[in-house]
N, C-alpha and C positions, 0 to 999 in steps of 0.2 A: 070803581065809580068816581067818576069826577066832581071834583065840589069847586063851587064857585066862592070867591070869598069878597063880601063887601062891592058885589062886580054892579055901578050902573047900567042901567038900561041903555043898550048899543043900539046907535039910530038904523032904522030900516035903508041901509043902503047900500052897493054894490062895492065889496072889500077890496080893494085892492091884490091881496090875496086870500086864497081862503081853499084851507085841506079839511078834505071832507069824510069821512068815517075811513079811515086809513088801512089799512092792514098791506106788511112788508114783511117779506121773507127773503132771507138767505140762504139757499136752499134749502132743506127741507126746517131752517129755524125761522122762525117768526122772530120779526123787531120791533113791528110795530104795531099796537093793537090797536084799532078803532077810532085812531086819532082824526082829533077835527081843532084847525086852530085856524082863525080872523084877524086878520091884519088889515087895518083901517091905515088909507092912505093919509102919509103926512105926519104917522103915527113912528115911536121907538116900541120895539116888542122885544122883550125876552124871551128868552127859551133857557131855564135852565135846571141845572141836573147832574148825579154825579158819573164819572166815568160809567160808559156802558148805558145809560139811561137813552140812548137816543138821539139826542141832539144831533150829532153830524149827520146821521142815517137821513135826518129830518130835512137838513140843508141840503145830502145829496139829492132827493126825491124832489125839492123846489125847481133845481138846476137841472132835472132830467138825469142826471145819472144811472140811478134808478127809479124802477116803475113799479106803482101799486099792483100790489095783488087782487087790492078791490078798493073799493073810494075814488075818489077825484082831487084835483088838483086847479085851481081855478086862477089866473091871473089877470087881473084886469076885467074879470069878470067872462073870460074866454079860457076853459080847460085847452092844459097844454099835453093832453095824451093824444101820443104821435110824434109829438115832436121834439127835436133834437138838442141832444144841449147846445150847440152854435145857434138853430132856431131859438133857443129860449132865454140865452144872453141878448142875440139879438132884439128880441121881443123887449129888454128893458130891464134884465135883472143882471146885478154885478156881483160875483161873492169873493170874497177876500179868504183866501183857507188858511188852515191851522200852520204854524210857522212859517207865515210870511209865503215862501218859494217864489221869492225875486230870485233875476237873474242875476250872480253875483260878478261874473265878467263881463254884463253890460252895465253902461251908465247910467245914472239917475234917470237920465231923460230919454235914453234908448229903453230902460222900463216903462216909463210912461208912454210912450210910444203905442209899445207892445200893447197896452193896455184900451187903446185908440182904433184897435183894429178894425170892431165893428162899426166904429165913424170915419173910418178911413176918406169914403165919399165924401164928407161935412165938413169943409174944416171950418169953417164957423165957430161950428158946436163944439170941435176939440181944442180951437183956440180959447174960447169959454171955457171950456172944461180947466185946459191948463192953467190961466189965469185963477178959477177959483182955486186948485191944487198949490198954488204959489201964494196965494192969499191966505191959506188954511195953514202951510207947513212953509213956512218962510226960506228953512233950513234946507228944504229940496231944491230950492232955486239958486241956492249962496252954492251947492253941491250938485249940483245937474251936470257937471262935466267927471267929477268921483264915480269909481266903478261901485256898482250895489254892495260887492261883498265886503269894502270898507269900511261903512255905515254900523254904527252902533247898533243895539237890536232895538233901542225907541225909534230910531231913523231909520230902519228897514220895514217897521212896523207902519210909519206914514209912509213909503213909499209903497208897500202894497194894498195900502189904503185907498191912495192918488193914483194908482196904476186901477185899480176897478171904478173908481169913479171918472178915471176917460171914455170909460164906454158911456158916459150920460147915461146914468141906468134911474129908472123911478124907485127902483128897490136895490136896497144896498145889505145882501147879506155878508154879517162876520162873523168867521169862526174862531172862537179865541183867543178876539182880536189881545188881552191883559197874558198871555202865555211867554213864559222868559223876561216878562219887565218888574222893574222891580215896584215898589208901592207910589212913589211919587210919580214914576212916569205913568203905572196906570192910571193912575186921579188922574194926570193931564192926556190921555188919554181919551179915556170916557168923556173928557168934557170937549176936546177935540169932536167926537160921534154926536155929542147934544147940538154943535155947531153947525154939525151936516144938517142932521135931523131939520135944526132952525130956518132950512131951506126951502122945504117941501118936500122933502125926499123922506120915501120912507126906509126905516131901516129895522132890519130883524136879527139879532144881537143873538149868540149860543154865547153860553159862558158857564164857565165852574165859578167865577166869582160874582158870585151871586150880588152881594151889596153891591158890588161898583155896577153890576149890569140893572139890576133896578133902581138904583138912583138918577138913573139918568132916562130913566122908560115912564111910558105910559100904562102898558098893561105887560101882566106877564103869565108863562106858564111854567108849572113846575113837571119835567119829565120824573117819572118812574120807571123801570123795565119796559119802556117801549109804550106805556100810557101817558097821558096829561092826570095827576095825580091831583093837582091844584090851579085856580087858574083866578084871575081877579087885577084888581089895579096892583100898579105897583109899590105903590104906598100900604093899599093895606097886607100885600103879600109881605114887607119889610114888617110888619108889626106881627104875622101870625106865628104861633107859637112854634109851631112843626118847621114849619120854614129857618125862622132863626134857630131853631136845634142844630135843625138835618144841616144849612150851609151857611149860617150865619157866624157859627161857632158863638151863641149867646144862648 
């Protein structure tokens, strides 16, 4: 059973995205039970949980990789069953995967490139795009001509940031994004993602480190074996007791 914790009343309107009684299997295993999770455009969301719980399976299934066994999948208020994950990039979503997988013998800016492809047509939009990447991560511009695999893991970490945000996407997911950095670059980090966030963009955050990912969120949910175990702001999820046991280490 899912429990809700301290959660206001969400206004009657059309989420941005929004999974709807889920169930996923790997062949004959189940991953995901009956999951249903709302993301309010403009919104930071959580997702988190300990290894095995879920979370990436969850990311794959947004991005099309995989397909429910039953449930829906809504984006923009338009289910994406049918279609392809290049359809469903293209539709507006960019996800950043777990350790980086930048190009390490292309440059800074041949990543971001790479990252452009569904605005290839625009360059308006990708000259914007790059601009705010150069705005955000200063250090990618001062190194735009460095090969990727040079780059420290905090400077790999914004350039597969700034390489999903070429696609101008309205949803920005990360998997992992605090994985290999150490404590300070995560804080600067996360606050880095509050900065996107501060744009209109929304974004939907997986993480093992729980504190740095709801500190910087508006709502969040906590996976269990393939369920939403708990789910509420993310304020009152930092203060509930289970929560800080299970991943707060308090």
């Amino acid at each position: 059973m899912t429990i809700a914790i301290h959660a206001s009343p969400q206004p009657v309107v059309t989420p941005e995205l929004e999974l709807s009684d889920i169930d996923v299997f790997y062949g004959k295993a189940q991953v995901l039970f009956d999951l249903s999770i709302r993301v309010e455009k403009g919104k930071v969301i959580s997702i988190i949980g300990a290894n095995g719980a879920g979370k990436s399976t969850t990311l794959n299934l947004i991005v099309g990789r995989l397909k429910p066994t039953s449930g829906t999948v809504r984006f923009g208020g338009q289910e994406t069953a049918g279609r392809s994950v290049e359809q469903v990039i293209a539709s507006g979503i960019a996800c950043v995967p777990q350790r980086r997988r930048i190009f390490g013998t292309l440059t800074v800016m041949e990543n971001l490139e790479v990252g452009s492809y569904v605005k290839r047509g625009d360059k308006s939009a990708v000259s914007a795009a790059l601009d705010e990447i150069f705005e955000l991560f200063p250090v990618l511009k001062k190194k735009a001509t460095m090969m990727g695999g040079v780059l420290s893991g905090g400077e790999q970490q914004m350039l597969a940031i700034g390489r999903g945000l070429m696609a101008c996407p309205r949803l920005l997911l990360l998997d992992e994004p605090s994985m290999g950095l150490s404590p300070k670059l995560t804080l600067e980090m996360f606050r880095d993602i509050k900065r996107i966030a501060a744009g209109g963009r929304t974004v939907v955050i997986v993480e093992q480190n729980a504190y740095a990912a709801l500190g910087v969120s508006d709502y969040g949910y906590v996976l269990e074996g393939g369920r939403v175990a708990l789910e509420g702001s993310a304020q009152a999820l930092l203060k509930d007791n289970h929560v800080r046991d299970a991943y707060l280490g308090a």
